[in-house]
MMTF fields as JSON, N, C-alpha, C and O atoms, coordinates in Angstrom:
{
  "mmtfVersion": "1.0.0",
  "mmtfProducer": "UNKNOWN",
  "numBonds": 479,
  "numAtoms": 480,
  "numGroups": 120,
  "numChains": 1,
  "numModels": 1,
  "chainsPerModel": [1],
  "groupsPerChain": [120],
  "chainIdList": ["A"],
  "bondAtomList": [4, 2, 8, 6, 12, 10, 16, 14, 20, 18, 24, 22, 28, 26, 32, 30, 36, 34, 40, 38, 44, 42, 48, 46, 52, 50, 56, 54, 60, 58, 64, 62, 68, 66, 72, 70, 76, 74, 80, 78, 84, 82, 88, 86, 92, 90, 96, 94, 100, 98, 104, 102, 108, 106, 112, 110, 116, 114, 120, 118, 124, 122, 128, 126, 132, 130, 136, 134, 140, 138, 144, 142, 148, 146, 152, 150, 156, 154, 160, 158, 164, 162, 168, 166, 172, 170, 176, 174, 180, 178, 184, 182, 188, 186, 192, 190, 196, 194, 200, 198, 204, 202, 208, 206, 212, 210, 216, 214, 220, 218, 224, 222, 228, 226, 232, 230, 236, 234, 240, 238, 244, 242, 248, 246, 252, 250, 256, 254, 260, 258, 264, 262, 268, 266, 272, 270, 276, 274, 280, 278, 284, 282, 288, 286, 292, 290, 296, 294, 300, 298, 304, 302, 308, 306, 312, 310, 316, 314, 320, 318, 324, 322, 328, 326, 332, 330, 336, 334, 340, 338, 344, 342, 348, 346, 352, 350, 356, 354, 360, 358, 364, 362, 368, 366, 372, 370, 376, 374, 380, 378, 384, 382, 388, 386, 392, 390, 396, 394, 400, 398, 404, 402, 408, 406, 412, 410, 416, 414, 420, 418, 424, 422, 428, 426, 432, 430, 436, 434, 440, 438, 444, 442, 448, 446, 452, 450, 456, 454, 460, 458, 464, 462, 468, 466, 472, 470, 476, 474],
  "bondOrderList": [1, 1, 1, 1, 1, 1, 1, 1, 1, 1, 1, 1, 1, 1, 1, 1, 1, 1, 1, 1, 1, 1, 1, 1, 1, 1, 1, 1, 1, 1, 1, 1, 1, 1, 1, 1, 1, 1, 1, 1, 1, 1, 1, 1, 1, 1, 1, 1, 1, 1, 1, 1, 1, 1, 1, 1, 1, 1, 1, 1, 1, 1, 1, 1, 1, 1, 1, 1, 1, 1, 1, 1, 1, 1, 1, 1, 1, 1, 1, 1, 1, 1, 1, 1, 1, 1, 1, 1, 1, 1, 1, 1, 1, 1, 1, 1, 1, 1, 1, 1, 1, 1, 1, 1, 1, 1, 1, 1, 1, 1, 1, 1, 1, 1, 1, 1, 1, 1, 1],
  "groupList": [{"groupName": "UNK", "atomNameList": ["N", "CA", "C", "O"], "elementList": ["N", "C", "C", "O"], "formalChargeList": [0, 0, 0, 0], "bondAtomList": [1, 0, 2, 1, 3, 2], "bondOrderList": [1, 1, 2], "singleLetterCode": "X", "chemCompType": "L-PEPTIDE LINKING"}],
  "groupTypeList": [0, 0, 0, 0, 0, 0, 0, 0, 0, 0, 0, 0, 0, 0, 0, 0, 0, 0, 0, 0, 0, 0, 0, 0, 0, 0, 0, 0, 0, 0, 0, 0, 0, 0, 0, 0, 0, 0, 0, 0, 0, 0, 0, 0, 0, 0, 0, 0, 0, 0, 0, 0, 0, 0, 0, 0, 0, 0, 0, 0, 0, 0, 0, 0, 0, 0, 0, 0, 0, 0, 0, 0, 0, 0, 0, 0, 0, 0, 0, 0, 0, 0, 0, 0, 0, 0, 0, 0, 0, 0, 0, 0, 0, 0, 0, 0, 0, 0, 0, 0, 0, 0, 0, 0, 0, 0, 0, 0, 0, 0, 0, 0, 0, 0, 0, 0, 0, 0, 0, 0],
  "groupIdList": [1, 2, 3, 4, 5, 6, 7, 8, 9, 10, 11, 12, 13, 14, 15, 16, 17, 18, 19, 20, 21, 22, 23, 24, 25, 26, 27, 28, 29, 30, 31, 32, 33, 34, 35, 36, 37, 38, 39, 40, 41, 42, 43, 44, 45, 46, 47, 48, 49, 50, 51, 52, 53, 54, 55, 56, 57, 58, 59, 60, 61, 62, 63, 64, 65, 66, 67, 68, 69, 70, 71, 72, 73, 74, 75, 76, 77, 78, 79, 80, 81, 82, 83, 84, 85, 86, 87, 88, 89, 90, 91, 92, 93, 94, 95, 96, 97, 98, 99, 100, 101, 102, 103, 104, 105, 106, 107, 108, 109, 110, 111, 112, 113, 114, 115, 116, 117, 118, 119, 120],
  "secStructList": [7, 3, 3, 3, 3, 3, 3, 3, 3, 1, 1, 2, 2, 2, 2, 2, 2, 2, 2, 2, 2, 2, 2, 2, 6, 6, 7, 7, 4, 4, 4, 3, 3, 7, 7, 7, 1, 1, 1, 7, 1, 2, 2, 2, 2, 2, 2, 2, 6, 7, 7, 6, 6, 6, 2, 2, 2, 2, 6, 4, 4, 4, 1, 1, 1, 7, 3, 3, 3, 3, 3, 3, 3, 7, 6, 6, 7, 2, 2, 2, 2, 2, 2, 2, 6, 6, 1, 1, 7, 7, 1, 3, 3, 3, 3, 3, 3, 3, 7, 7, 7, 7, 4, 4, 4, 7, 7, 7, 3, 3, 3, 6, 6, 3, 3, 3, 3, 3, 7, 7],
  "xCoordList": [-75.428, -76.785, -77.65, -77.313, -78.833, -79.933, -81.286, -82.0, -81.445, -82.887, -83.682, -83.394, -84.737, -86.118, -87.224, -87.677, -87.66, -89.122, -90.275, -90.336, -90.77, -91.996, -93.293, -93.695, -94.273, -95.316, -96.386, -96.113, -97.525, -98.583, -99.559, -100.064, -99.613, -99.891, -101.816, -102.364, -102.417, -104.007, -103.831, -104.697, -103.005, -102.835, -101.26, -100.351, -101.159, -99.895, -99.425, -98.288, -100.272, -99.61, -99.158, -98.284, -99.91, -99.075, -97.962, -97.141, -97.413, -96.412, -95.243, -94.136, -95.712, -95.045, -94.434, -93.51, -95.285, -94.692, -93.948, -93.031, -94.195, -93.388, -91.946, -90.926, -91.824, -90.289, -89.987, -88.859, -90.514, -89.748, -88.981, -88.063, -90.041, -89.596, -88.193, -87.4, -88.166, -86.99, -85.722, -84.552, -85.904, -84.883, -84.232, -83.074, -85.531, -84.944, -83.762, -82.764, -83.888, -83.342, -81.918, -81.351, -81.466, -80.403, -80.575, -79.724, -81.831, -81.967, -82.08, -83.092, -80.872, -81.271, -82.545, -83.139, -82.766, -84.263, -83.96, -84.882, -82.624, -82.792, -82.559, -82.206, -83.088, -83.014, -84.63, -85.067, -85.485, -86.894, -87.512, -87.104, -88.932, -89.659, -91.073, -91.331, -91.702, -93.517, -93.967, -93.501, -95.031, -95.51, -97.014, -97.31, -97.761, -99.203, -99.691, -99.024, -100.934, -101.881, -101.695, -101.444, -101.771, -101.019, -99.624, -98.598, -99.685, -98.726, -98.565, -99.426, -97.117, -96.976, -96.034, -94.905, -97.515, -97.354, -96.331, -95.68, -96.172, -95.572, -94.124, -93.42, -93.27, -92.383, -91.75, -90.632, -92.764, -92.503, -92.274, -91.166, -92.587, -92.298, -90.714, -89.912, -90.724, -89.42, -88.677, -87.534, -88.971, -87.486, -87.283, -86.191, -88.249, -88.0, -87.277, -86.51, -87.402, -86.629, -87.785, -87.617, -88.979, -89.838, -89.761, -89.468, -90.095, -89.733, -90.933, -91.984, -90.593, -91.424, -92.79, -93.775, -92.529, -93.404, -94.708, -95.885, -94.176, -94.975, -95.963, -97.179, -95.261, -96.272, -97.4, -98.109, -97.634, -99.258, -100.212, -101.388, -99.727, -100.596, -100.086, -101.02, -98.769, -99.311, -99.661, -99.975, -99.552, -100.215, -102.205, -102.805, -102.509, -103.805, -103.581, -104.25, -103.052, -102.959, -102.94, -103.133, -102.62, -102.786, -103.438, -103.09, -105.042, -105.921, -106.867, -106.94, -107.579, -108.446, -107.832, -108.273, -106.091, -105.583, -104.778, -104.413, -104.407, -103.515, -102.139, -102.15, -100.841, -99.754, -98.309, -98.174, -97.691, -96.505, -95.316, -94.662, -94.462, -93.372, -92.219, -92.512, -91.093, -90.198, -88.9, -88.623, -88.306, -86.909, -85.748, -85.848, -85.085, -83.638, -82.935, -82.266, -82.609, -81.935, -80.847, -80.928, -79.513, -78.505, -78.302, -79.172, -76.912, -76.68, -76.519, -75.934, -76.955, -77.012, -77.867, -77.949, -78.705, -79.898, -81.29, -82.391, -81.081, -82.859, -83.462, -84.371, -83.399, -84.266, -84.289, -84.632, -84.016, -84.233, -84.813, -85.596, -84.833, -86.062, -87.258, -88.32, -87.05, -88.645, -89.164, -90.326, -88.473, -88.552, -89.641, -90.815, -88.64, -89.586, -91.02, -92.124, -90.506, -92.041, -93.333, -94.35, -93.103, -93.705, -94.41, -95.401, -94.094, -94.783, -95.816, -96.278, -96.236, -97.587, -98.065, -97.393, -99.577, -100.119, -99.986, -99.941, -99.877, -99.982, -100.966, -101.407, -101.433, -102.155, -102.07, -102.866, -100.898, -99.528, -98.134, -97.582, -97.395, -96.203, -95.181, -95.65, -93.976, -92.821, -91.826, -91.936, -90.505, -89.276, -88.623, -88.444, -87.806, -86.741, -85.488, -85.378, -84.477, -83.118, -83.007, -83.719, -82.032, -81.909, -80.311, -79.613, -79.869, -78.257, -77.898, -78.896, -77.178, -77.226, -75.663, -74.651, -75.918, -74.629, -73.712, -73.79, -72.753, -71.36, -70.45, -69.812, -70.31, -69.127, -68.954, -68.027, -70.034, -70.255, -69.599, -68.954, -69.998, -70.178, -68.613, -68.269, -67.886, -66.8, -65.985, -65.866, -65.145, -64.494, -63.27, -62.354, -62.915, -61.307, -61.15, -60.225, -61.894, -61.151, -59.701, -59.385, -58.837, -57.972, -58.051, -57.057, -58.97, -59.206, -61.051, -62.238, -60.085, -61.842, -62.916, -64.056, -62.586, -63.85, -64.3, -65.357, -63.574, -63.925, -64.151, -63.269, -65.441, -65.555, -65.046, -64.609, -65.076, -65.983, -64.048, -63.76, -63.064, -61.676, -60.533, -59.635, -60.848, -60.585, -59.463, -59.217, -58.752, -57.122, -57.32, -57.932, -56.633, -56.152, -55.553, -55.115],
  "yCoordList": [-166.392, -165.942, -166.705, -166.869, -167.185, -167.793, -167.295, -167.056, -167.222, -166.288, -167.727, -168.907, -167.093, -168.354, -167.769, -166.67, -168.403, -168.203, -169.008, -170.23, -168.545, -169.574, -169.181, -168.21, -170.099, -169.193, -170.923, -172.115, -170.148, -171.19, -171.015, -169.991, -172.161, -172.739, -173.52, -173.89, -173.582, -174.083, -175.643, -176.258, -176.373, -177.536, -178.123, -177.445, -179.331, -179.952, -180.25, -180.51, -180.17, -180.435, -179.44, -179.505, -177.897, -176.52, -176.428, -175.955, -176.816, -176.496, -177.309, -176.859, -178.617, -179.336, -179.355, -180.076, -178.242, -178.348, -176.651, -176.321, -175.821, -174.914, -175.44, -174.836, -176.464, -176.953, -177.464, -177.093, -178.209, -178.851, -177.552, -177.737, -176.277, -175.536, -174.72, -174.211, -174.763, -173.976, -175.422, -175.069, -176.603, -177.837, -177.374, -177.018, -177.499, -177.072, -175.612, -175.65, -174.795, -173.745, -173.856, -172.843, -175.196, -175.325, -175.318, -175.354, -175.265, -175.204, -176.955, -177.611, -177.538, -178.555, -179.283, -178.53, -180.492, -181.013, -180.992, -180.93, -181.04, -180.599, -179.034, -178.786, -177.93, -176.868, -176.702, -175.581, -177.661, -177.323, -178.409, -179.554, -177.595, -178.974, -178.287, -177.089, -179.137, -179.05, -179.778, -180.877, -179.113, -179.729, -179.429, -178.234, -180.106, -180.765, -181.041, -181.008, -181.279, -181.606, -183.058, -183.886, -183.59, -184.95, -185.017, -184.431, -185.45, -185.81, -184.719, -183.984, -184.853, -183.939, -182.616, -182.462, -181.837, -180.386, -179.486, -178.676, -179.453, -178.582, -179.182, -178.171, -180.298, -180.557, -180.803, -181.274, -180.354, -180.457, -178.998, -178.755, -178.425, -176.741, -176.286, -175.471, -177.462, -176.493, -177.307, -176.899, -178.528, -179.291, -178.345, -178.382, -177.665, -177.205, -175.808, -175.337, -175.195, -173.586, -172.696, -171.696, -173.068, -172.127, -171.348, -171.985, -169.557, -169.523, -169.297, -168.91, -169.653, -169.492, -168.972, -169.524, -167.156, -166.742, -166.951, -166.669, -167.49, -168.324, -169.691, -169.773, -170.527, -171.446, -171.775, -172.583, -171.006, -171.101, -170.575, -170.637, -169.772, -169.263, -170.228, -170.585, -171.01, -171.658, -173.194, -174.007, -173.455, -174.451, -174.622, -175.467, -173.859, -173.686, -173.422, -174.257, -172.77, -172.478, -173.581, -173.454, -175.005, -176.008, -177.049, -178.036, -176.603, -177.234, -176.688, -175.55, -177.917, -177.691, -177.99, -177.707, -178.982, -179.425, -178.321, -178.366, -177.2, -176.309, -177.126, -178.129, -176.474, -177.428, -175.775, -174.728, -176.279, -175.109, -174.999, -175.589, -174.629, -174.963, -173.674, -172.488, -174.257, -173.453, -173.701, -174.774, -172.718, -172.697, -172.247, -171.363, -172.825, -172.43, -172.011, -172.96, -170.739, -170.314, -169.905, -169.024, -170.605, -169.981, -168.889, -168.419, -167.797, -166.545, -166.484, -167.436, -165.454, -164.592, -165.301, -164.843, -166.397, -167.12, -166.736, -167.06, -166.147, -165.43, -164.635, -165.386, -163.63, -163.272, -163.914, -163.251, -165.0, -165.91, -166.545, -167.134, -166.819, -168.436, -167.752, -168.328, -166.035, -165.304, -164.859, -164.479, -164.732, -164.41, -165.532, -165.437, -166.93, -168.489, -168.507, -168.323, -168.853, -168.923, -167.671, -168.004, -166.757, -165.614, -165.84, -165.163, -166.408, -166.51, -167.618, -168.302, -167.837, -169.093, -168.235, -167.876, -167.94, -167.193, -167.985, -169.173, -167.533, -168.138, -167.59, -166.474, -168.374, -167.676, -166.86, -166.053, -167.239, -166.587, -166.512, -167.566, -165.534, -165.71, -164.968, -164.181, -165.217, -164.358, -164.581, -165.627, -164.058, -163.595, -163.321, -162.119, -163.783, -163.092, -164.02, -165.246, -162.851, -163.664, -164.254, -163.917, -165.152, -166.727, -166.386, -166.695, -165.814, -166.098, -167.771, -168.363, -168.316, -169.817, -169.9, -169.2, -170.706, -171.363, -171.851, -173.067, -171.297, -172.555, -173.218, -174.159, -172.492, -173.151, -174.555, -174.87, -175.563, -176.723, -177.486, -178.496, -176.736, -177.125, -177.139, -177.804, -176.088, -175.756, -175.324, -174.206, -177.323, -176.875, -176.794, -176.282, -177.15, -176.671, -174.973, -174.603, -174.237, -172.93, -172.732, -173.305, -171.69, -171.443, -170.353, -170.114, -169.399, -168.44, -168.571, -168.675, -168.463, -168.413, -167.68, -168.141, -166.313, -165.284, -165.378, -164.793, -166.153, -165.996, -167.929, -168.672, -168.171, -169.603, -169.859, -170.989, -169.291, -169.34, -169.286, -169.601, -168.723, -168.836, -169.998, -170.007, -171.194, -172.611, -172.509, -171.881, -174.029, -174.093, -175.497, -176.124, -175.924, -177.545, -177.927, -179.065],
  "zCoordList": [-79.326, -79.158, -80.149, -81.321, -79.6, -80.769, -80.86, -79.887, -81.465, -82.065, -81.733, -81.933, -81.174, -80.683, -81.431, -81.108, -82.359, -83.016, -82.822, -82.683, -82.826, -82.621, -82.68, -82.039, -83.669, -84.329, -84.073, -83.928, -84.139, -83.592, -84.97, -85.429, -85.359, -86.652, -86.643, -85.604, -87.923, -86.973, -87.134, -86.512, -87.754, -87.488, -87.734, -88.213, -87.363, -87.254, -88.796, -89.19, -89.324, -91.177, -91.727, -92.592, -91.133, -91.324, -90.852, -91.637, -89.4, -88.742, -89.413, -89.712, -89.595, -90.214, -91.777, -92.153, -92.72, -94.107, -93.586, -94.337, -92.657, -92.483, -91.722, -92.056, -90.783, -90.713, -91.868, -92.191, -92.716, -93.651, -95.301, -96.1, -95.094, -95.581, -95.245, -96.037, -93.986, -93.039, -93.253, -93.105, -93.507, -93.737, -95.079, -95.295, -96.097, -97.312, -97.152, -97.871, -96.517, -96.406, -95.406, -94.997, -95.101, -94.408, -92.859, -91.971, -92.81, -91.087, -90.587, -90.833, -89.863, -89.486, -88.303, -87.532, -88.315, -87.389, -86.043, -85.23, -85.622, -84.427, -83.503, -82.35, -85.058, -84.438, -84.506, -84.245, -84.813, -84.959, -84.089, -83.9, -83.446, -82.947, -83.336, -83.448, -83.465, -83.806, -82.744, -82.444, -82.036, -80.669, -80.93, -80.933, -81.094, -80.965, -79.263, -78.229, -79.474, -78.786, -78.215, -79.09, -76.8, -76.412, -75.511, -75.857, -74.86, -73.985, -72.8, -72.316, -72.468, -71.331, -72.477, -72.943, -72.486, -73.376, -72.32, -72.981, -71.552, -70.661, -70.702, -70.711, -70.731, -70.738, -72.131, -72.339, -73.153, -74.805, -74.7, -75.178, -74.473, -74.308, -73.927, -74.382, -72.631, -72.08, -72.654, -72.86, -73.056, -73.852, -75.409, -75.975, -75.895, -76.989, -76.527, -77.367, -75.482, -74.723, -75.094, -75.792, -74.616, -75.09, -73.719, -72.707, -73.624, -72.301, -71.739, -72.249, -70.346, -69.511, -69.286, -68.797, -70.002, -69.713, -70.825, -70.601, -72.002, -73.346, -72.763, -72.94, -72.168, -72.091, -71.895, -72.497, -70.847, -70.566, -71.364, -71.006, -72.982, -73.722, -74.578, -75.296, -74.949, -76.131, -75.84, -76.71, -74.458, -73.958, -74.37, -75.034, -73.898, -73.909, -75.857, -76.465, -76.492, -77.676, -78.634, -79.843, -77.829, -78.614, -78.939, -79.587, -78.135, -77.974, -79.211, -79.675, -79.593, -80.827, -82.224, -83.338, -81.671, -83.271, -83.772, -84.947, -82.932, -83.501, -83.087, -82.374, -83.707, -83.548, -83.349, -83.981, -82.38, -82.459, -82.991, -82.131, -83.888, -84.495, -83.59, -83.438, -83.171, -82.375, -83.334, -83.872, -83.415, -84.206, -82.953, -82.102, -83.106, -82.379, -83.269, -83.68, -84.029, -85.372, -84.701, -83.845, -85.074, -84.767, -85.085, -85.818, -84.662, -84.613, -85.962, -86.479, -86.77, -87.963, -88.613, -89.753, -88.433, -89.097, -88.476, -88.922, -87.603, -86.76, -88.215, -88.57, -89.088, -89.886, -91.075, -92.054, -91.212, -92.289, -91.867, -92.613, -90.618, -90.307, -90.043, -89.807, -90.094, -89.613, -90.387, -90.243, -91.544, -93.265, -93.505, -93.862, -93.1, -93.963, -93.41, -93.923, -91.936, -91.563, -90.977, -90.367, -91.21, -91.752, -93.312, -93.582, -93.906, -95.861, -95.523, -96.436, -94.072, -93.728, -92.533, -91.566, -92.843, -91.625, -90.88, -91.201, -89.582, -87.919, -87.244, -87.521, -86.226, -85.304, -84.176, -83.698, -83.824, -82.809, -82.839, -83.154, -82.593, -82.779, -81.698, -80.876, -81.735, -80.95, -81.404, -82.044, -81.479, -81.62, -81.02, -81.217, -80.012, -79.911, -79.164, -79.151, -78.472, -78.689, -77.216, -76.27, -77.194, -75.819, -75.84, -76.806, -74.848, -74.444, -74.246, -73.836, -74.363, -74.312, -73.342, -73.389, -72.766, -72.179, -72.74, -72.91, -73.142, -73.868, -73.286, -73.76, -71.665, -70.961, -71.443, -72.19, -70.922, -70.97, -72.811, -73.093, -73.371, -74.336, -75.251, -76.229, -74.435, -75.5, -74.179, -73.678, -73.533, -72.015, -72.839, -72.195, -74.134, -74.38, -74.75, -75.473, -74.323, -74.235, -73.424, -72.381, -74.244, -73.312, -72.773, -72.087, -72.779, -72.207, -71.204, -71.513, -69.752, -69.265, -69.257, -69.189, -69.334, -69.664, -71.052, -71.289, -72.291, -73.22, -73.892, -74.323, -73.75, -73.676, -75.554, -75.77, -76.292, -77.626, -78.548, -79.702, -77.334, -78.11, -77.945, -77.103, -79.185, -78.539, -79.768, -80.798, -78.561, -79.263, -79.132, -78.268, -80.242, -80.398, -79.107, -78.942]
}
């Protein structure tokens, strides 16, 4: 399970010294993305797992130079990364948890209902 945070910041230098605060804290860069104003905002969204029903508010949310920072906090790291970036006001925010797929990810299980119990 991964905790999805994601808090809407008033510019990209905020969002940005709040990932680098969550780095210092052991959270690696590719569990964070900061998405600004530019490009195709809608496909920066879903590549980051923002869901669905979020985008169209922080789409529009990122107009005027505001910038979005999304955390993918692995399991037992969700209230530490909401701890960090919580201590920097936001302008918007959400929380909560993303079931994730592992089949794919972890095919040497030896048990099939249970993807996550792997053997040499």
């Amino acid at each position: 399970m991964t905790t999805l945070v994601t808090r809407l910041y008033k510019d990209k230098r905020t969002a940005s010294d709040v990932a680098q605060s969550l780095m210092d804290h052991s959270f690696r860069p590719a569990m964070l993305d900061v998405i600004s104003a530019g490009g195709d905002i809608q496909n920066q969204l879903k590549a980051a797992q923002v869901p669905s029903a979020l985008m169209e508010d922080y789409a529009s949310g990122l107009q005027g130079g505001n910038a979005l920072l999304v955390v993918r906090a692995p399991f037992g790291n969700g209230r530490s990364a909401t701890r960090i970036v919580d201590e920097t006001d936001a302008l918007a925010g959400d929380t909560r948890y993303v079931r994730k797929d592992v089949s794919l990810r972890h095919r040497n299980s030896i048990l099939t209902d249970h993807p996550r119990f792997m053997s040499r």
